[in-house]
C-alpha angles and dihedrals in degrees: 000000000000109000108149106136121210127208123199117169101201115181126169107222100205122200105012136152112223127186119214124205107174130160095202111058132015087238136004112276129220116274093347106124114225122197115233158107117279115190138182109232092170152358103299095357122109126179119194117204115201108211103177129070113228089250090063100052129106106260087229120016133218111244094168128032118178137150092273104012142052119177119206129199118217142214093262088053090246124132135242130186110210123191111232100231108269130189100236120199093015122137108294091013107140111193090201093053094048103043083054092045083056099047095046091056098048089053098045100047091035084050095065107031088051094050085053094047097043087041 
């Protein structure tokens, strides 16, 4: 039976000031990731620390990496579910388990980055 549970803390911080220092861009562009370190140096100031040049960054990241599922972005912004490879009608294998252990993941990782996108 499927019983992983999966924890995402998502918070909205309204109203802040954030500073960007980024060596790849001027400023941040819409939907591109950036790799970095984001740290909260008062009450409502953020500065973001970009520590990888473009060259160095995964074509297309994992958002999402679960036991069945991983989601990339890619360059476009937009988003793709992908299956981990699982052997399916081996010994112990429960379809059951395993369609509900899909679904989950796929709700659980679609419910926060759409969140992100829409808001």
């Amino acid at each position: 039976m499927f019983t992983k549970s999966l924890t995402r803390n998502t918070n909205t911080e309204l109203c802040i000031d954030l500073k960007t220092i980024l060596t790849s861009d001027r400023r941040a562009k819409m939907r591109k990731d950036y790799q970095g370190v984001l740290t909260r140096d008062g009450r409502e100031h953020y500065t973001f620390i970009e520590t990888l040049p473009e060259t160095a960054t995964r074509r297309n990241p994992h958002v999402f990496c679960g036991e069945f599922i991983t989601v990339t972005r890619w360059a476009d912004g937009s988003l793709h579910p992908n299956f981990k490879p699982t052997k399916i009608g081996g010994k112990g294998f429960n379809l059951e388990s395993y369609a509900f252990g899909v679904a989950y993941e796929i709700r659980e990782a679609l419910k926060g980055l759409i969140e992100e996108i829409e808001g």
